[in-house]
C-alpha positions as CSV (number, residue, x, y, z in Angstrom):
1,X,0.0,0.0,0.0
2,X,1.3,3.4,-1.1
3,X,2.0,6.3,1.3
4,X,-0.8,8.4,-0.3
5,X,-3.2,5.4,0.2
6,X,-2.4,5.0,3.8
7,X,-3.3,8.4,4.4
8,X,-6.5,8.9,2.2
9,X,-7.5,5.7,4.8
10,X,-6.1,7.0,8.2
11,X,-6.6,10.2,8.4
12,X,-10.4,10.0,7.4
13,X,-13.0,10.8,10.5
14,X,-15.1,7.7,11.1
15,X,-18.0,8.9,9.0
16,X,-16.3,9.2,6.1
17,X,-13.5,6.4,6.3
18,X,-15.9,4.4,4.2
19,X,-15.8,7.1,1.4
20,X,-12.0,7.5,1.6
21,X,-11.6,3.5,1.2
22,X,-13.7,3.4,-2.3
23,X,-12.0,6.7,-3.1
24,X,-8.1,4.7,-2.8
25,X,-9.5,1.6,-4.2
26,X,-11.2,3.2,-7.1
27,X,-7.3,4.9,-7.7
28,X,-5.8,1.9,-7.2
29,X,-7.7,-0.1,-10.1
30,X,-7.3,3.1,-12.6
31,X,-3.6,2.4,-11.8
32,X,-3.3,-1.1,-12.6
33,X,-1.5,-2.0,-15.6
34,X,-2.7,-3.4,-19.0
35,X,-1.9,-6.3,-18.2
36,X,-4.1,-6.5,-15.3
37,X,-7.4,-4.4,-16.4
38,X,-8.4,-4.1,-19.8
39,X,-9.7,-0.1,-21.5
40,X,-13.1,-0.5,-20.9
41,X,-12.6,-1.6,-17.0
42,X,-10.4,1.3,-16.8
43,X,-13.3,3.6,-18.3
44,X,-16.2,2.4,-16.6
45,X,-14.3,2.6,-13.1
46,X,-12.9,6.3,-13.8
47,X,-16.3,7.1,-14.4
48,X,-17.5,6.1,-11.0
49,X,-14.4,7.9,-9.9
50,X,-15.1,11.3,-11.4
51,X,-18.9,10.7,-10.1
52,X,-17.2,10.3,-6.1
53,X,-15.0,12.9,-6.6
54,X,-17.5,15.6,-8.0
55,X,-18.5,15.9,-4.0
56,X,-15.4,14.8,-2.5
57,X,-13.5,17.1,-0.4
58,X,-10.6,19.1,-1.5
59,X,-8.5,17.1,0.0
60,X,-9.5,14.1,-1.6
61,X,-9.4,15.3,-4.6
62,X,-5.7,16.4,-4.2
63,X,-4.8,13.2,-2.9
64,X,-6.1,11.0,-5.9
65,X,-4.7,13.7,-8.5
66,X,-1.3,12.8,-6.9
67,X,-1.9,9.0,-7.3
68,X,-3.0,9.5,-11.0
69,X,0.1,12.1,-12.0
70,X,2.5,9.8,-12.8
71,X,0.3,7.2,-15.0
72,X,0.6,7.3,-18.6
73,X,-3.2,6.3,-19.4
74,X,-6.1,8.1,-17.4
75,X,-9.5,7.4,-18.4
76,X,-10.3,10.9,-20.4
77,X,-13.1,12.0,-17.9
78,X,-11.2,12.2,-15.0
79,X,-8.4,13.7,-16.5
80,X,-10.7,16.5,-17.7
81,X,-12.5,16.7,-14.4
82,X,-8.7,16.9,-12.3
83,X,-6.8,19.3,-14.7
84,X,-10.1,22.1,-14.6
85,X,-9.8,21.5,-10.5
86,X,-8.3,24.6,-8.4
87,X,-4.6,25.3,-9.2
88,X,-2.7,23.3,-6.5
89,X,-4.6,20.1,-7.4
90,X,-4.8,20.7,-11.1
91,X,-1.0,21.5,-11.2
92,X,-0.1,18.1,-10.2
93,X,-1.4,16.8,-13.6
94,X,-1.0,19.5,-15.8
95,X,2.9,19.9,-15.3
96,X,3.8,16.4,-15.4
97,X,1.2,14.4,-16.3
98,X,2.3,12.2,-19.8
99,X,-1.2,11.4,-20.7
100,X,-2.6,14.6,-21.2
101,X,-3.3,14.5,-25.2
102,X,-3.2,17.8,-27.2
103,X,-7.2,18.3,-27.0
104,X,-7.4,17.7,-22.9
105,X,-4.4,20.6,-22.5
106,X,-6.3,22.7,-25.2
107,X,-9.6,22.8,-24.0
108,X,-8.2,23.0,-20.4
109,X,-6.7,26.2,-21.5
110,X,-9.8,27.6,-22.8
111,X,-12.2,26.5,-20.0
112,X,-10.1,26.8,-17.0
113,X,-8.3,30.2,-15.6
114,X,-4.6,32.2,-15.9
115,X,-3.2,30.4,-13.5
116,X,-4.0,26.9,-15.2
117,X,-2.7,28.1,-18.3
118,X,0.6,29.7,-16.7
119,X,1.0,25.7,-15.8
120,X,0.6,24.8,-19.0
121,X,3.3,26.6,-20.3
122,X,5.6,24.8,-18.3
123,X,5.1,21.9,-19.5
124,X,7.3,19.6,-21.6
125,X,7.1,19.4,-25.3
126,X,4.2,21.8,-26.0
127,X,3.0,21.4,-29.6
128,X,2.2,24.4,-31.8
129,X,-1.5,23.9,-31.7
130,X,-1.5,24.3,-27.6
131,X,1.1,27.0,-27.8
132,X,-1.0,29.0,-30.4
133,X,-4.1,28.0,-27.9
134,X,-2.1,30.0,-24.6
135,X,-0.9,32.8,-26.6
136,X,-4.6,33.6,-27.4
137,X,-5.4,34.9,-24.6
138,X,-2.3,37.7,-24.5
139,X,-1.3,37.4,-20.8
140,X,2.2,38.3,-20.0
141,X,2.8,35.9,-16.9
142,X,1.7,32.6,-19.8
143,X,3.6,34.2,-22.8
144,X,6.5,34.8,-21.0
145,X,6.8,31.3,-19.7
146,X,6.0,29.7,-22.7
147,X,8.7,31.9,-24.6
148,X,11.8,30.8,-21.7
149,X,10.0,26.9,-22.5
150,X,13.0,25.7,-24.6
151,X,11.2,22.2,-25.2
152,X,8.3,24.0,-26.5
153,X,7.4,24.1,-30.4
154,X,5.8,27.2,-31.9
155,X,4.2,27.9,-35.4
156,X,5.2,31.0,-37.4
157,X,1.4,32.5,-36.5
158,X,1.9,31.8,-32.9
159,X,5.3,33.5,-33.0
160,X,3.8,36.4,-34.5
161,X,1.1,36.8,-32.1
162,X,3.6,36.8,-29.2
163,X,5.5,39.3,-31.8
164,X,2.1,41.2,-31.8
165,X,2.1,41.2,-27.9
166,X,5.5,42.4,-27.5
167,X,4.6,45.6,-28.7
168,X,2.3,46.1,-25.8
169,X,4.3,44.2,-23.2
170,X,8.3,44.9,-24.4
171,X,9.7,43.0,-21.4
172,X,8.5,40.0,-24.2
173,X,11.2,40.9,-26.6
174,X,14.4,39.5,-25.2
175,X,13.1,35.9,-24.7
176,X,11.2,36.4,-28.1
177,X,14.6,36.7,-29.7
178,X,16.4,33.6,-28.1
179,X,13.6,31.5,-29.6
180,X,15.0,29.2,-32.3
181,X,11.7,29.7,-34.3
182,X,12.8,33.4,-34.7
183,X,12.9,34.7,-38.2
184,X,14.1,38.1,-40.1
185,X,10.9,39.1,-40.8
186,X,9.4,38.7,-37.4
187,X,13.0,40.4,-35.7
188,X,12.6,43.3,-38.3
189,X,9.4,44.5,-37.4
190,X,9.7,43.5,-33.5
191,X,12.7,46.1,-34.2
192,X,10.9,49.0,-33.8
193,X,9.7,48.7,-30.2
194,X,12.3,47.2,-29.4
195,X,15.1,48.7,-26.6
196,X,18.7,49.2,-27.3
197,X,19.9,45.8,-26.5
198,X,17.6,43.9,-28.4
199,X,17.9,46.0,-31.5
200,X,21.7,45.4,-31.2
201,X,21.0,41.2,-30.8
202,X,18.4,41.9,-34.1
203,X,21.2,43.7,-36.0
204,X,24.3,40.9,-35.0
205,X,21.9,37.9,-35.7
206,X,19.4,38.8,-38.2
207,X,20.7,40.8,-40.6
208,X,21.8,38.8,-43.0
209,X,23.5,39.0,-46.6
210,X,22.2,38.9,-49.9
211,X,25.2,37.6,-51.5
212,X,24.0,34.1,-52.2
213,X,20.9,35.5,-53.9
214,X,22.9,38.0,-56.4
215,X,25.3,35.2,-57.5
216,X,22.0,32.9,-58.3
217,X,20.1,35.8,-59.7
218,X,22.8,37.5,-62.0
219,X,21.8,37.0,-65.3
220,X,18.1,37.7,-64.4
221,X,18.7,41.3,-64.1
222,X,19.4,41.4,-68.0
223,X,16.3,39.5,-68.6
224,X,14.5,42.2,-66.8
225,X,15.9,45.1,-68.2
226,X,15.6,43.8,-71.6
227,X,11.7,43.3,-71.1
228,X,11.7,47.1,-70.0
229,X,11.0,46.1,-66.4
230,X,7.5,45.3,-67.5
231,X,6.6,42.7,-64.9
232,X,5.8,44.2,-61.3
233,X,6.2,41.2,-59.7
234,X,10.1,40.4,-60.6
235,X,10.8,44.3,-60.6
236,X,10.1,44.3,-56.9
237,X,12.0,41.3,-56.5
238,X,14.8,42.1,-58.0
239,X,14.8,45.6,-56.2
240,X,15.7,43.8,-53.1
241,X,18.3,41.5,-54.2
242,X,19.9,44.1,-56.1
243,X,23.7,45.5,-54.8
244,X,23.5,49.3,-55.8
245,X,20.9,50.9,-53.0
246,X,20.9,54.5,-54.6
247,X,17.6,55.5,-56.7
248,X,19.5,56.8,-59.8
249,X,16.3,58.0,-61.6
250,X,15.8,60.2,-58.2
251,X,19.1,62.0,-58.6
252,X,18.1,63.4,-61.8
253,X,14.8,64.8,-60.7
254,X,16.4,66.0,-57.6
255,X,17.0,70.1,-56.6
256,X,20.3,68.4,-54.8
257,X,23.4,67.6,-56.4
258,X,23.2,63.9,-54.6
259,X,22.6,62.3,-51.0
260,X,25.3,64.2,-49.6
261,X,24.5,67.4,-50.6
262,X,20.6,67.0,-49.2
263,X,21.7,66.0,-45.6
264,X,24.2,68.9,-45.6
265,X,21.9,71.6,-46.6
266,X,18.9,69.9,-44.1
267,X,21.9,69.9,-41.0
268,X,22.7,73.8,-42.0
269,X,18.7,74.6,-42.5
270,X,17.3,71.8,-40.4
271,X,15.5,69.1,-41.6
272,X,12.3,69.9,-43.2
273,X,9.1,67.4,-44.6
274,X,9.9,68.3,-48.8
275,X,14.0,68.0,-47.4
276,X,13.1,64.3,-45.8
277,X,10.8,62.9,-48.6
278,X,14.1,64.2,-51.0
279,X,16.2,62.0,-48.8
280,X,14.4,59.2,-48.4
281,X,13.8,59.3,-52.4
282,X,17.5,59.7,-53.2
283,X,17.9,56.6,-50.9
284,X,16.0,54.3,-52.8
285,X,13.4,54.0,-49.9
286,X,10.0,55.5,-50.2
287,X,9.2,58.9,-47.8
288,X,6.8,56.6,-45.4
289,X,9.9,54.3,-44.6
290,X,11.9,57.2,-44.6
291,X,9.7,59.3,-42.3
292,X,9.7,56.1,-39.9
293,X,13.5,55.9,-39.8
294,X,14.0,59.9,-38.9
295,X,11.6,59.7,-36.8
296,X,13.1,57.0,-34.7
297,X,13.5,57.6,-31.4
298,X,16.8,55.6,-30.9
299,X,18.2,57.0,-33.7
300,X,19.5,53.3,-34.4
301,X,17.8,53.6,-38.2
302,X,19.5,56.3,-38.7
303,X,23.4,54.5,-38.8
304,X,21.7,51.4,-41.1
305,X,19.9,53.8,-43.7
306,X,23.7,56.0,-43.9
307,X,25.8,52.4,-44.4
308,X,23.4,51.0,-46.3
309,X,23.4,54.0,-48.4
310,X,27.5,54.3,-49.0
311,X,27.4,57.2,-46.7
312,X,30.4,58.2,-44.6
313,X,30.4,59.0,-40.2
314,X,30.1,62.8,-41.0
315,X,27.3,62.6,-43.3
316,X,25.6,60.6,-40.4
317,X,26.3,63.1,-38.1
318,X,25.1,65.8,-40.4
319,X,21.7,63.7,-40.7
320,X,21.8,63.5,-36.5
321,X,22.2,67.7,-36.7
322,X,19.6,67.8,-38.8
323,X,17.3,67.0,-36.5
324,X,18.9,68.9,-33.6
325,X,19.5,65.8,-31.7
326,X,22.0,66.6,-28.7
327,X,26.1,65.5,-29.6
328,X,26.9,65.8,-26.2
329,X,25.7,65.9,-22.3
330,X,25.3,68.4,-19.8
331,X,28.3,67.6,-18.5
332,X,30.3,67.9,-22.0
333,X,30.4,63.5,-22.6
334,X,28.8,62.0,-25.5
335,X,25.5,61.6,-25.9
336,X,24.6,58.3,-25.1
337,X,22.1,57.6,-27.8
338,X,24.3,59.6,-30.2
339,X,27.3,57.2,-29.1
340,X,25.1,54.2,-29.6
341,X,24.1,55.2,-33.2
342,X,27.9,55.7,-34.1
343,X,28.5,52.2,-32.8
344,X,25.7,50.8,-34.5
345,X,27.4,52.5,-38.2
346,X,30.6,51.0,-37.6
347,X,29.3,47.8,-36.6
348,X,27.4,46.6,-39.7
349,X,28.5,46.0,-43.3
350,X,27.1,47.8,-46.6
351,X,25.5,44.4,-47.7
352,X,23.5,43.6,-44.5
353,X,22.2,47.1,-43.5
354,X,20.6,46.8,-47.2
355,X,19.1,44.0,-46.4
356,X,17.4,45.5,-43.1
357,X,16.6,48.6,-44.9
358,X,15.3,47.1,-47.8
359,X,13.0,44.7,-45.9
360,X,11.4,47.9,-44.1
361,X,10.8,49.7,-47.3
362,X,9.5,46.3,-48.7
363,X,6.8,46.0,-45.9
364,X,6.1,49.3,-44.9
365,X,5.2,50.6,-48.2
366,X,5.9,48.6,-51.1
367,X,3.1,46.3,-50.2
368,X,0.5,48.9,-48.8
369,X,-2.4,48.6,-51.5
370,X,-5.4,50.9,-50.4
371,X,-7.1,47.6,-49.3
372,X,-4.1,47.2,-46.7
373,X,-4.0,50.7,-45.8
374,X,-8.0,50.4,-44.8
375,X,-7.5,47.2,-43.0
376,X,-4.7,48.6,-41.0
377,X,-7.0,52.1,-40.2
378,X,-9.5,49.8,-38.7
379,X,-7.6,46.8,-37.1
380,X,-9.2,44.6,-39.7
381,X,-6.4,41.9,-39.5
382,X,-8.9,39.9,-41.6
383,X,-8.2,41.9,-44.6
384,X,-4.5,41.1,-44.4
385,X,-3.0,38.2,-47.1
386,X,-1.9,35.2,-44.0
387,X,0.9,34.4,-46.8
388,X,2.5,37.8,-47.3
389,X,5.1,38.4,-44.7
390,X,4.5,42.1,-46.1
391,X,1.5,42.4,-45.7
392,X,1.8,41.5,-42.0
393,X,4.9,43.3,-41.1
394,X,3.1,46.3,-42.5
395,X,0.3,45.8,-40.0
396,X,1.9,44.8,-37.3
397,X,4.0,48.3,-37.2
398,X,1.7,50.7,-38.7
399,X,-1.7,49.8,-37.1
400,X,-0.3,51.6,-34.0
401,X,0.8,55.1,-36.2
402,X,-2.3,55.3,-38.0
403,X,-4.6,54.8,-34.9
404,X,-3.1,57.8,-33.0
């Protein structure tokens, strides 16, 4: 006779011994072996189990939950019955319990409370379907759980619903970006809200080259050009593969000489909306992505657009004049955001700041159609294409902008 059995029969008044008795015994046959009982025993007596403890005492309750954790078959109905029970006695199931099936841990989730689903995120070898279930419900104590769950699996729309919730909840971002499952597209966009030490982990791990791309892509180009860029759906392609970031055809509509000369005129005159849309134009990025970059708080954006565009340190400290950002300190040291933007230059190469700057035009405003643009005025995440990473970075960072 187990320990727990001794108890459940000892410690019971008189007037209820009898109850505690059938309560153990009942246990005790759900735990036999195979060998010994066959399914439908095993059913039929959990039944009459979950009937007993429906007005069993809390105790009791807790007492068989511990008997039945460690089993690796529990008839269904009193697994459901234990795992929606209060937290201490549900625990014992839901956090190491092998028989729990996706559906019980789903449905658990839905029916039960915060603190049941906190538990399930602690468990061992979540699948997608119950990790996309517990980010549902947007609660920072279960998403952040689930996130430091490194035996956990999660699906590229569950990732970017806790990608959603970081926006909201930012203390999300640093185990968001230690998840395997991370992607560029997902780090790009979570970018924006991000703080300064998770933008510098987004820049060191995800911004990747485009070499292998221009090698396979080479002779395409000639294709293209040939056919008069006619077809809109390689042209954009090729946009972002391409090495040379400059828009050529912007220079020659341009009141400025070239890049240069527009960022030294807007850090002698300050930097002006018709000054901004010219630089963001002469970049090759359109003036919504360039208006998001100055306007960046960090000033971060500011180093990757300047190396991405061939543009030396003093030209990026013209573009940080222009906005009258501060150089230095009260007390005469460096500004600390101005001395993170300078480290943030010299860290990254020409090749990979494209890339991050050239997915943020890509999504921010290459892929707004007016359809988009109305779906992200009204939150209408319907309207949004599931398969256009886009589309959905586009969203994602905007929605907030446009609702204020």
């Amino acid at each position: 006779m187990s320990d727990v059995s001794v108890l459940m029969e000892e410690d019971a008044p008189p007037s209820s011994r009898a109850r505690h008795a059938l309560l153990k015994r009942l246990a005790d046959v759900v735990s036999l072996p195979a060998s010994r009982i066959n399914a439908f025993e095993r059913a039929v007596t959990g039944d009459l189990l979950v009937d007993m403890l429906r007005l069993a005492s809390r105790d009791d309750r807790r007492r068989v939950a511990a008997r039945l954790a460690l089993l690796n078959e529990i008839p269904n109905s009193l697994a459901r019955l234990l795992i929606r029970d209060e937290p201490d006695i549900a625990g014992l199931l839901l956090e190491q319990c092998a028989s729990l099936t996706d559906a019980d841990l789903v449905a658990c989730a839905r029916d039960a409370g915060p603190e049941h689903r906190i538990m399930i995120a602690g468990r061992r070898g979540l699948s997608e379907i119950v990790t996309e279930t517990l980010l549902s419900f947007e609660e920072l104590a279960t998403t952040e759980r689930l996130l430091k769950n490194e035996t956990a699996r999660f699906s590229q729309a569950g990732l970017e619903e806790a990608v959603k919730l970081s926006r909201l909840l930012p203390v999300l971002c640093a185990p968001l970006l230690k998840r395997p499952e991370m992607r560029p597209s997902s780090a790009y966009v979570m970018y924006w809200w991000c703080g300064p030490e998770n933008r510098r982990t987004i820049l060191q791990r995800f911004a990747v080259s485009r070499e292998v791309m221009q090698e396979v892509v080479e002779d395409v180009f000639a294709m293209a050009a040939k056919e008069g860029w006619s077809d809109p759906v390689s042209r954009k392609a090729l946009q972002f593969i391409e090495r040379r970031q400059r828009n050529r055809a912007a220079i020659e509509k341009s009141p400025f000489e070239n890049l240069e000369e527009a960022i030294a005129v807007a850090a002698r005159d300050g930097l002006t909306r018709e000054t901004a849309s010219e630089i963001a134009y002469l970049s090759g990025v359109k003036p919504l992505t360039g208006a998001k970059i100055l306007g960046d708080p960090g000033g971060e954006s500011l180093a990757i657009l300047c190396k991405a565009t061939g543009l030396s340190r003093t030209d990026l400290l013209n573009l940080w004049r222009s906005m009258r950002r501060p150089e230095t300190t009260a007390d005469g040291l460096t500004d600390p955001d101005w001395e993170r933007v300078q480290i943030t230059y010299e860290m990254l190469a020409v090749d990979r700041a494209q890339t991050v700057l050239r997915y943020w035009n890509w999504s921010l405003s290459s892929a707004l159609t007016p359809e988009l643009l109305r779906a992200i005025r009204e939150g209408d995440e319907a309207m949004v294409d599931e398969y256009s990473a886009p589309e959905r970075a586009a969203m994602m960072v905007l929605s907030q902008d446009f609702r204020r």
